[in-house]
KEKEVO-498860 format. One line per field, with one value per residue (C-alpha): residue in three letters; x, y, z. Coordinates in Angstrom, 3 decimals, always signed. Layout:
<nodes>
sero	ala, ...
px	X, ...
py	Y, ...
pz	Z, ...
</nodes>
This chain:
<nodes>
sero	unk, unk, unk, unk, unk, unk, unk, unk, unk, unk, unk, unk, unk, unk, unk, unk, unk, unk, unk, unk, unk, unk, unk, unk, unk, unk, unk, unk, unk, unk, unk, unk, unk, unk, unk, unk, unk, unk, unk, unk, unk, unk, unk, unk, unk, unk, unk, unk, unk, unk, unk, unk, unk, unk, unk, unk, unk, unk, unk, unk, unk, unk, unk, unk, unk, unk, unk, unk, unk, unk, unk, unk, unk, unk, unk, unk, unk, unk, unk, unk, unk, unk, unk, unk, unk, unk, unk, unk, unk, unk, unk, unk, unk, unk, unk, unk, unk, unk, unk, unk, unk, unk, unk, unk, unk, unk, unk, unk, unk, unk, unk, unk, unk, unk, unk, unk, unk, unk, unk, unk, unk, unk, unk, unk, unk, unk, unk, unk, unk, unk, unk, unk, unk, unk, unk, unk, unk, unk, unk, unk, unk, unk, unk, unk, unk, unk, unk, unk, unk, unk, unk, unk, unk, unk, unk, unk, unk, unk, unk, unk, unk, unk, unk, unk, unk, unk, unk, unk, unk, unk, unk, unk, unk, unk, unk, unk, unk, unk, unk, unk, unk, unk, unk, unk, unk, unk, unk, unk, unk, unk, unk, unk, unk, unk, unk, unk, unk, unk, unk, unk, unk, unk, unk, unk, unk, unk, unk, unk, unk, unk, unk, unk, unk, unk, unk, unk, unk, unk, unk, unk, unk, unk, unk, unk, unk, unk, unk, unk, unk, unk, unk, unk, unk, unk, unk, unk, unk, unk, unk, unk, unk, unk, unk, unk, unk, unk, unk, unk, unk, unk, unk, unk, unk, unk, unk, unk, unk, unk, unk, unk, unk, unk, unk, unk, unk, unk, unk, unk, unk, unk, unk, unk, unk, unk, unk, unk, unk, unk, unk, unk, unk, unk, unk, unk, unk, unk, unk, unk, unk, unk, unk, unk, unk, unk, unk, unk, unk, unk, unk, unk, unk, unk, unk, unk, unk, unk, unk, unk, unk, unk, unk, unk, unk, unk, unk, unk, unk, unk, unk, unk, unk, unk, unk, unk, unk, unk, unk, unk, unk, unk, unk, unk, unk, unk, unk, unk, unk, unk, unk, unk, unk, unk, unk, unk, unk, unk, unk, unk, unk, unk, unk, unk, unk, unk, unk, unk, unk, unk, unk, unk, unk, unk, unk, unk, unk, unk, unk, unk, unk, unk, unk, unk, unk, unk, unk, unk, unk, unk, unk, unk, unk, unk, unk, unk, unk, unk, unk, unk, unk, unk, unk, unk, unk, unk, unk, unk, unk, unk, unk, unk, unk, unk, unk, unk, unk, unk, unk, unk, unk, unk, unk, unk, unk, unk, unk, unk, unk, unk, unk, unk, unk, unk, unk, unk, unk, unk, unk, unk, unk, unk, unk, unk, unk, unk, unk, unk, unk, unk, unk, unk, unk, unk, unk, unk, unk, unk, unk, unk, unk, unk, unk, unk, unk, unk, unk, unk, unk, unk, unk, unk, unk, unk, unk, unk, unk, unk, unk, unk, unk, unk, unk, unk, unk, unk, unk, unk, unk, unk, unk, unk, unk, unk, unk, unk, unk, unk, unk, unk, unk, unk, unk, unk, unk, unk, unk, unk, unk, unk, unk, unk, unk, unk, unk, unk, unk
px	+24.316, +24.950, +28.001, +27.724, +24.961, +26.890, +29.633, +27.138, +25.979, +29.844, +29.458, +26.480, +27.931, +31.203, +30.180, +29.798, +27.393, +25.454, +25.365, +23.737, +21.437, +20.066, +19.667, +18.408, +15.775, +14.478, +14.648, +12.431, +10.180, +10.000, +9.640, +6.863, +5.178, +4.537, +1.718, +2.645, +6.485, +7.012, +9.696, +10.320, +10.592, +13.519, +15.421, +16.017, +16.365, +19.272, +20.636, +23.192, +24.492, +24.932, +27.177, +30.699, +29.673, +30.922, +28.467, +27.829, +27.089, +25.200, +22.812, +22.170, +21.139, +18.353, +17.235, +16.656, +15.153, +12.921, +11.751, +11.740, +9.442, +6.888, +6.679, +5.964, +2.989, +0.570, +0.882, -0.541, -3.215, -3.917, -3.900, -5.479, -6.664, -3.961, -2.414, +1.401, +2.889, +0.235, +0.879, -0.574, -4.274, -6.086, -4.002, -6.598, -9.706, -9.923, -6.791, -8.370, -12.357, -9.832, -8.706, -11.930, -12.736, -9.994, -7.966, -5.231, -2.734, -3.860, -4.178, -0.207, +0.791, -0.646, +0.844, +3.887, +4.446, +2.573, +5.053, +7.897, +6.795, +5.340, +9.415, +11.035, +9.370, +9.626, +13.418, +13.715, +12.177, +14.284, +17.741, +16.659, +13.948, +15.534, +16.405, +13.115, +10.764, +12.211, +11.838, +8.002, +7.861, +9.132, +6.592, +3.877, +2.807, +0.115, -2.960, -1.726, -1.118, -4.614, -6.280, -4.288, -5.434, -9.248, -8.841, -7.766, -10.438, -13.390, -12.725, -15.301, -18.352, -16.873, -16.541, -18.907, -21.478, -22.905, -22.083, -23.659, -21.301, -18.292, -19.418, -19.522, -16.532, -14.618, -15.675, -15.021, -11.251, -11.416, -11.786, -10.062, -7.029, -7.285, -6.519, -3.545, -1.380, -1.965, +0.731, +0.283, -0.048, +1.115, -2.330, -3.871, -7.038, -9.635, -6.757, -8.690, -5.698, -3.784, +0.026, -0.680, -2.743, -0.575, +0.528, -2.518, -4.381, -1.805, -2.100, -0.840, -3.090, -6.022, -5.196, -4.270, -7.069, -10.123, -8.800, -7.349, -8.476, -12.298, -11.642, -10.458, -13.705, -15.526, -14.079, -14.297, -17.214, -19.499, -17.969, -16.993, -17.317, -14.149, -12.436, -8.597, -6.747, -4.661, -2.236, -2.120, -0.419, +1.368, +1.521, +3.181, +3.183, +0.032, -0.915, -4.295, -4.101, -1.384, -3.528, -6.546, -4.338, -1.956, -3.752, -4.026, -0.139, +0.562, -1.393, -0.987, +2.863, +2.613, +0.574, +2.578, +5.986, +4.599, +3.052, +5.732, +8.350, +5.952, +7.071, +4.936, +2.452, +3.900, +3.481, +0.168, -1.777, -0.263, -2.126, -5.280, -5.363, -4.506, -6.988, -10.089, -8.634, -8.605, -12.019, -13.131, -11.422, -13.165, -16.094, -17.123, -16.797, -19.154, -16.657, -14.193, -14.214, -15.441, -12.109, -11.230, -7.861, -7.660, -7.739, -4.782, -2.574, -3.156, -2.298, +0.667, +1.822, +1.379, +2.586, +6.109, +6.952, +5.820, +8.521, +11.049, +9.580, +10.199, +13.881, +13.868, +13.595, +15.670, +18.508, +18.018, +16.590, +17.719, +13.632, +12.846, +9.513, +8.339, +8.596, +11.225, +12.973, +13.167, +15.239, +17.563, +17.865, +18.884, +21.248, +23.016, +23.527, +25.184, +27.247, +28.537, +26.774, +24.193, +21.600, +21.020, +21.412, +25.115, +24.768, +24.472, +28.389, +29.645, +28.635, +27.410, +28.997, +27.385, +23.877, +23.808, +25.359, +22.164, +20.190, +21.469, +21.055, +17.032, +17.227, +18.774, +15.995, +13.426, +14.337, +15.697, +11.710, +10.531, +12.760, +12.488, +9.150, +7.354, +9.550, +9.007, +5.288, +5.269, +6.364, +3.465, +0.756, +1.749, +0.073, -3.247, -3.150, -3.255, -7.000, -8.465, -8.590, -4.747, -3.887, -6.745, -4.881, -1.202, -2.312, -3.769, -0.203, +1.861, -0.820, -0.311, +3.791, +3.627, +1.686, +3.490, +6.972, +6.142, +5.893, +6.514, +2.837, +0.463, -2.232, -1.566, -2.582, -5.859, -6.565, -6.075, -8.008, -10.862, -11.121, -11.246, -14.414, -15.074, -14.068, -16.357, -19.381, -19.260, -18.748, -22.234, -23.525, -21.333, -19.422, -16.599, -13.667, -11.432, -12.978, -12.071, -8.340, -8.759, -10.042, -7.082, -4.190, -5.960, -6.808, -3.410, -2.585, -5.871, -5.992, -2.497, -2.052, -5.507, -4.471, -1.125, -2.190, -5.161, -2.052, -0.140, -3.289, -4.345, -7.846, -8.466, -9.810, -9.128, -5.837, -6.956, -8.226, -5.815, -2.929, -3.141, -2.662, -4.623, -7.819, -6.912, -6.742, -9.731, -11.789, -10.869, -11.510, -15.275, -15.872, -14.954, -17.274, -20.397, -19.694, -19.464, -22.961, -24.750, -24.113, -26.429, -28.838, -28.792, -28.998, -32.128, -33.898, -33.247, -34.221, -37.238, -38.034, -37.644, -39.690, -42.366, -42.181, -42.037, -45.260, -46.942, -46.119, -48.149, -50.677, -51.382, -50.750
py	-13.607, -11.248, -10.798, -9.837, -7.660, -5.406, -5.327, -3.720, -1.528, -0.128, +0.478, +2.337, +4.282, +5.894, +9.612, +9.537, +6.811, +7.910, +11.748, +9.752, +7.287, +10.706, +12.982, +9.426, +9.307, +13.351, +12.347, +9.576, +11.597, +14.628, +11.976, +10.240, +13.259, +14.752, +13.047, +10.600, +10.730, +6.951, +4.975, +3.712, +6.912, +8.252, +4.967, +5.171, +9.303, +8.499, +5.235, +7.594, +8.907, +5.520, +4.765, +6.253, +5.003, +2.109, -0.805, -0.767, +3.193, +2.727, +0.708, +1.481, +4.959, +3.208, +1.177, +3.796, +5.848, +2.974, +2.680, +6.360, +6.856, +3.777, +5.768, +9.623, +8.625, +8.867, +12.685, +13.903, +10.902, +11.759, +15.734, +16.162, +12.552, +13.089, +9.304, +10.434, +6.628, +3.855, +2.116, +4.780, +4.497, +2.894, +4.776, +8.200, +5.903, +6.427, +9.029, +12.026, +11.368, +11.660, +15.176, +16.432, +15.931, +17.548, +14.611, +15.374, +14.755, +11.637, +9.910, +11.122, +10.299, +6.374, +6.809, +7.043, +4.914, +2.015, +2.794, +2.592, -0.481, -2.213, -1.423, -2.611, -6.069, -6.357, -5.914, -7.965, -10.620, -9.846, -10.126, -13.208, -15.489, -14.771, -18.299, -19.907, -17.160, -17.564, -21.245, -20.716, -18.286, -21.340, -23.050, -20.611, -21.139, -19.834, -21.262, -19.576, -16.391, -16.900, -18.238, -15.151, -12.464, -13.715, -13.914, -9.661, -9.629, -10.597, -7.265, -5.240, -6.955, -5.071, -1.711, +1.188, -0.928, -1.903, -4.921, -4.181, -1.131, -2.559, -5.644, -2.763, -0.625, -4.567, -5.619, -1.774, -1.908, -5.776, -4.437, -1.708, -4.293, -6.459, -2.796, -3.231, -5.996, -9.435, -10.515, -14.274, -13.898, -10.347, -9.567, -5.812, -5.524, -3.089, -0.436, +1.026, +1.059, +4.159, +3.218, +4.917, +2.217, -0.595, -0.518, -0.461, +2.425, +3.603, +3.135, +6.674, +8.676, +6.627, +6.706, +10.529, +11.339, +8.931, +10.387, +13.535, +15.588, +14.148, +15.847, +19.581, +19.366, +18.660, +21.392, +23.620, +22.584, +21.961, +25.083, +22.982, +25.065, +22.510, +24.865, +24.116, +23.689, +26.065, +23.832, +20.074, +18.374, +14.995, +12.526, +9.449, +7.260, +7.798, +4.777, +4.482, +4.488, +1.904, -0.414, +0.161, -0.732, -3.284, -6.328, -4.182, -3.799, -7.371, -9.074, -6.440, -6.765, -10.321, -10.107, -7.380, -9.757, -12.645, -10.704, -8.684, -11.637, -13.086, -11.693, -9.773, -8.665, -5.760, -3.508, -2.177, -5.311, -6.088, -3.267, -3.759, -7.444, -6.250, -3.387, -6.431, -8.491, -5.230, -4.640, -8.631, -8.613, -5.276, -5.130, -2.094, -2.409, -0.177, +2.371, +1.861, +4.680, +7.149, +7.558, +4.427, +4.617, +1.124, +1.726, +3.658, +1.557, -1.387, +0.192, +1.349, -1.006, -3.424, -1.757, -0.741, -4.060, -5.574, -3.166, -4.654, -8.565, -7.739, -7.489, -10.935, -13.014, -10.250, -10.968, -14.693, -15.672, -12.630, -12.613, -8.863, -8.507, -5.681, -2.411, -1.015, -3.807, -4.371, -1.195, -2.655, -6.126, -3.870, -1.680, -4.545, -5.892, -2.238, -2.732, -6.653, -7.831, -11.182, -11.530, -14.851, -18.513, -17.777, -13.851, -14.152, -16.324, -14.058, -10.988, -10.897, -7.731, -5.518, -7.519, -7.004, -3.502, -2.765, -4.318, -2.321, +0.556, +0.058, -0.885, +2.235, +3.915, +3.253, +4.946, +7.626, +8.318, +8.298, +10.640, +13.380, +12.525, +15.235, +18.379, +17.358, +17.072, +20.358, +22.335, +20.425, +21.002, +24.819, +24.305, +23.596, +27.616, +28.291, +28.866, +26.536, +28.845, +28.183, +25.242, +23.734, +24.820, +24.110, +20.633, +20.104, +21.173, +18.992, +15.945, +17.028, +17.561, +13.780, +12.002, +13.277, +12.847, +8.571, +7.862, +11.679, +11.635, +13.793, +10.931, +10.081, +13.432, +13.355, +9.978, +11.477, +14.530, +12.168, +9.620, +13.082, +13.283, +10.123, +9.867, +13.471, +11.807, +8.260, +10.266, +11.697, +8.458, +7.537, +4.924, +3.103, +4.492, +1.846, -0.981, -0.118, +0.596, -3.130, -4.955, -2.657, -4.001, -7.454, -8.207, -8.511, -11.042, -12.910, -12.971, -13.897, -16.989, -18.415, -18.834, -19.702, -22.297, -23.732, -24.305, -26.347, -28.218, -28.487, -27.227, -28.760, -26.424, -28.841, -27.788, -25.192, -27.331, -30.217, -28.201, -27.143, -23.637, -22.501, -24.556, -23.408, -19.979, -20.038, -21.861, -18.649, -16.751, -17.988, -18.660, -14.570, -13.699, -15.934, -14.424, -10.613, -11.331, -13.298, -11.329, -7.978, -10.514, -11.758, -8.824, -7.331, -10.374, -9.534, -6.052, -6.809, -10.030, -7.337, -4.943, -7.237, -8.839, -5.221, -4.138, -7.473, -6.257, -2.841, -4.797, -6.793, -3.844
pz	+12.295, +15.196, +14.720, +10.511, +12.122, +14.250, +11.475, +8.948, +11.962, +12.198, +8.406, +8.295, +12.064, +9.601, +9.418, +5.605, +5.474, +8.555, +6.808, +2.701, +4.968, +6.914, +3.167, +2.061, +4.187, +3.463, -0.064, +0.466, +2.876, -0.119, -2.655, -0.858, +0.532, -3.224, -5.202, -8.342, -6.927, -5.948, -4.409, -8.086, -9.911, -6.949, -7.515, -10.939, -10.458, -8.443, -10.209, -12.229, -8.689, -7.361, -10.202, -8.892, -5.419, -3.328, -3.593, -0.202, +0.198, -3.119, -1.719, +1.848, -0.226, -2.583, +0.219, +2.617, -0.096, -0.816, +2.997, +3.423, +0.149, +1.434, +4.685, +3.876, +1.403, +4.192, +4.834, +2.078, +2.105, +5.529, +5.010, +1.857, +0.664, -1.843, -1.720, -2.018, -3.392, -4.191, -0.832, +0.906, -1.006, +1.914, +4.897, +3.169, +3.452, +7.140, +7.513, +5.782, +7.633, +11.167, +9.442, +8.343, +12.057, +13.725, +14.408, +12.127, +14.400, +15.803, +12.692, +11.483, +14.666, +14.596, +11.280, +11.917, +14.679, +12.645, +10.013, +12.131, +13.703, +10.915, +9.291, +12.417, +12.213, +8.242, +8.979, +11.938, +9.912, +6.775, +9.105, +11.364, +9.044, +5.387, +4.372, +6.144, +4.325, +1.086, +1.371, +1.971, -0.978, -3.455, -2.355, -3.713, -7.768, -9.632, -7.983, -4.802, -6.049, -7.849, -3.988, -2.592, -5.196, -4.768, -0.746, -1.362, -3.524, -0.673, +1.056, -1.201, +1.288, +3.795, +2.181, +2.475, +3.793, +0.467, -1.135, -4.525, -4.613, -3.747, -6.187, -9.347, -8.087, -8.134, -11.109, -12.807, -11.595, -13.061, -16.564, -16.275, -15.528, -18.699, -20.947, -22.780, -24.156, -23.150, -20.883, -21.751, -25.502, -26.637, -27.896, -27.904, -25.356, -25.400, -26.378, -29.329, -31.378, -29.074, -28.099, -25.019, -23.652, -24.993, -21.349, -19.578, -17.723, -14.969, -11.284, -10.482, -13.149, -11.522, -7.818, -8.090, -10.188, -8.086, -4.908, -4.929, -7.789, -7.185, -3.671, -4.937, -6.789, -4.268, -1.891, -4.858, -6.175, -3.026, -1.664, +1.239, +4.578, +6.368, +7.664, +7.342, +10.838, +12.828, +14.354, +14.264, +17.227, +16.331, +19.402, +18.188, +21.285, +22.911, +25.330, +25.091, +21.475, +21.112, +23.548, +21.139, +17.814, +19.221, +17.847, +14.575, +14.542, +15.197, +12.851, +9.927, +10.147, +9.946, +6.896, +5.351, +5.906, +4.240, +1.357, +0.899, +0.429, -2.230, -5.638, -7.175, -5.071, -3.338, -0.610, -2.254, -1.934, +1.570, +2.483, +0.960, +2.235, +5.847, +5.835, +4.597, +7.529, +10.325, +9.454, +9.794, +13.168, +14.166, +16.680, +15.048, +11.163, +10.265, +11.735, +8.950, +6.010, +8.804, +11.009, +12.561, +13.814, +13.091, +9.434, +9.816, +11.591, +9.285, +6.296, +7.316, +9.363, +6.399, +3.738, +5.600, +6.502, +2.792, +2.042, +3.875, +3.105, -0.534, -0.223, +0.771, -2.428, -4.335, -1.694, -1.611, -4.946, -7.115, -7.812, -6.990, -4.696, -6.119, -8.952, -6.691, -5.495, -9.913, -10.040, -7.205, -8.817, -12.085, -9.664, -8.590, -12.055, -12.674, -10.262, -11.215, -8.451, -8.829, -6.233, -5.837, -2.888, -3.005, -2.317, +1.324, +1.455, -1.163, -0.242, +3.165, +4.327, +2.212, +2.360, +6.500, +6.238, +4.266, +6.987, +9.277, +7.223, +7.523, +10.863, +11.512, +8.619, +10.857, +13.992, +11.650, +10.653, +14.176, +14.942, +11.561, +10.745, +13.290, +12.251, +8.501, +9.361, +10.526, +7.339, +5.624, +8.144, +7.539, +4.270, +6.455, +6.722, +3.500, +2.100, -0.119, -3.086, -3.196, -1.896, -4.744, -7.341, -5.772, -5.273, -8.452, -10.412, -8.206, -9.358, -13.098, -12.058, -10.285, -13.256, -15.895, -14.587, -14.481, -18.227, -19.423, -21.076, -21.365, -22.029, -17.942, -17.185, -19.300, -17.485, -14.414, -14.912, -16.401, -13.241, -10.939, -12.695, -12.449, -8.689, -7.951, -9.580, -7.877, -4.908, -4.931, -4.963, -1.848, -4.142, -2.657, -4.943, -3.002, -4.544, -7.898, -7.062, -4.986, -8.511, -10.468, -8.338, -7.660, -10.990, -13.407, -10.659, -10.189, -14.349, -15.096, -12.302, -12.966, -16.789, -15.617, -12.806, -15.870, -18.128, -15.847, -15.286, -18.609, -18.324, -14.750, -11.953, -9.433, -9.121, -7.050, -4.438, -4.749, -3.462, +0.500, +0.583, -2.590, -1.071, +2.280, +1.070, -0.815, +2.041, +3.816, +1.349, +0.759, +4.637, +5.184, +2.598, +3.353, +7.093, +5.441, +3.838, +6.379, +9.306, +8.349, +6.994, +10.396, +11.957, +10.090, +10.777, +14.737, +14.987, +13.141, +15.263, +18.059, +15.967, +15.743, +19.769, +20.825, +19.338, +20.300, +23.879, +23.084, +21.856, +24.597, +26.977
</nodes>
């Protein structure tokens, strides 16, 4: 294995390759950086390029890309709580509060090292555990994806410190899921007869439009008196930081790796389900949502090496782990090449020259992450009554440009009102994203895992890791609940003793 290893790493060394992997990786960071641009969308930009190319150049370019694009989302989501790629969703729910309070460069700077190490250990594990992780993903079937989506799903308790909120914002995303056609039976749902819903309601048009077209209103709107930054300063390895994250790192790694390798469920979720579990590990969880830099580093930590996790079944099963890793599998096909068990004899130079290639990716966006930073914390300068409108156009530009439709762009514009108005009410916009991503996978293995059961919902606690999973899953979410219950009845036990105490005095 070592030894393929540092053969790939002499491949990707050659000047040529070394010269695509570096423009691959400010594509991805451009890409990424610019709202309703995803890793997706560059992929198949670039698939015609790839063509005339060398397998092995061809796809140490979309992979980089890929890794590049999961990475750069964050700016913008921590900047202007504009998410730039849906992985980057919950890096804004505590990365923008650290900008409104002049932390700016703190949170990109726990950004980006999460990023980088949250990519180091996805591809550390996607080089040394490949055949032993895709062994564990065969042995997940519908009622574990079903456990697994419901175990995301417990995170709204912990959101915005109201349960009946999070509960409504759930259950809104929920239905918002089941839009469009069936994917068990081919039937029409809730789609009112309009082909532009036969495909459901967009993630982009509704992550762009909840988060960052809800906040120009608001600025513009509320005539918000934020003043916009001079200069940020980026520190990326600060110690007493690190120390305060490091459990954060560790665990949300692990949990984007073995999401990520599970296909399906994508960086995205990885996130989401590592950002629930940073906040039940947290001493201070009512800290999240406010500027915890915990809620930074899990995110993106999580979603990076998901990334990297999701190569692993398209490499060793020829199942693709996510959207992007779709367009690869496709890319491959292009280029006569079947991912598949026999990939790694047949065509092992090329699969470890593309591990070296992100090895090498990640270092690459420690290293040209802070100068590209810097051209789009100029924009911080810029007053309000510009950026607004500049920010708005590359939103419209971004939603547009995914299924060329001008429907997307309504939608957006229509949950930025949506997004503004819950906001008032100090609504939990996450939680509806959560029960959008969550729900096409909670809805489509539960009927799945009832089929192979015929009707019986014990198959859900029959089989070890869906019971496990939910046991979790229910245990976290009694604990969510009970705890402030608990805690009310103290202080007013204390209350109570307290002015006994007077009393008697």
């Amino acid at each position: 294995m070592l030894e393929h290893f540092i053969g790939g790493l002499a491949v990707v060394l050659q000047p040529l390759n070394l010269l695509l992997l570096t423009s691959a990786v400010f594509i991805g960071f451009i890409g990424g950086a610019l709202p309703g641009i995803s890793g997706v969308i560059l992929v198949v930009i670039l698939l015609p390029v790839t063509y005339g190319m060398e397998p092995t150049t061809a796809f140490m370019l979309l992979t980089a890309i890929y890794g590049a694009t999961v990475f750069s989302g964050l700016i913008t989501a921590i900047l202007y709580r504009a998410p730039g790629t849906p992985e980057a969703v919950m890096t804004a729910f505590d990365g923008y509060p650290m900008t409104q309070q002049g932390q700016a460069g703190k949170a990109l700077g726990i950004g980006v090292l999460s990023s980088a190490i949250g990519g180091l250990v996805g591809t550390i594990a996607l080089i040394v555990f490949t055949p032993m992780l895709a062994s564990m993903a065969l042995r997940f079937s519908s009622p574990e994806y079903f456990a697994l989506a419901i175990l995301g799903l417990t995170v709204v308790a912990s959101l915005g410190g109201r349960l009946i909120y999070g509960l409504i914002g759930a259950t809104l995303g929920l239905l918002i899921a089941t839009v469009g056609i069936d994917p068990l039976t081919g039937t029409s749902r809730y789609t009112f007869d309009n082909l532009n819903l036969a495909e459901g309601v967009g993630l982009i048009p509704m992550i762009v439009g909840l988060f960052a077209i809800s906040e120009v209103m608001k600025r513009s709107l509320d005539q918000d008196s934020h003043q916009p930054l001079k200069k940020v300063k980026i520190k990326i390895f600060d110690l007493p930081i690190l120390r305060q994250i490091g459990g954060t790192l560790t665990r949300s790694s692990l949990i984007g790796v073995i999401t990520g390798i599970l296909p399906g469920i994508g960086a995205s979720t990885a996130a989401m389900v590592s950002y629930s579990e940073a906040v039940r590990w947290s001493k201070h969880p009512e800290k999240f949502g406010k500027g915890a830099p915990e809620g930074v580093a899990a995110p993106e930590s999580a979603n990076n090496a998901a990334a990297m996790g999701a190569l692993v079944p398209l490499f060793a099963l020829g199942i693709p782990g996510s959207g992007t890793t779709a367009v690869i599998l496709g890319a491959f096909i292009m280029h006569g090449l079947q991912p598949g068990p026999m990939f790694m004899i047949t065509s092992s130079d090329l699969i470890y020259a593309v591990f070296a290639g992100l090895f090498i990716v990640n270092f690459m966006i420690l290293l040209f992450s802070k100068p590209f930073i810097a051209l789009f914390t100029k924009l911080l300068n810029v007053p309000y009554s510009a950026l607004g409108p500049l920010i708005v156009m590359c939103c419209i530009v971004g939603t547009y440009s995914v299924r060329n439709s001008m429907f997307d762009v309504w939608l957006m514009l229509g949950f930025g009102v949506l997004g503004y108005l819950l906001e008032k009410l100090r609504f939990p916009l996450v939680s509806i994203i959560l029960g959008l991503v969550l729900g096409p996978i909670a809805e489509s293995e539960l009927r799945r895992a009832l089929s192979m059961s015929q009707g019986d919902v014990s198959i859900f606690f029959t089989r070890p890791i869906s019971a496990t999973l939910l046991a979790i899953a229910f245990l976290l979410l009694t604990v969510t609940i009970v705890t402030p219950l608990v805690k009310r009845l103290r202080s007013k036990r204390a209350a109570s003793l307290s002015s006994e105490q007077r009393s008697h005095s």
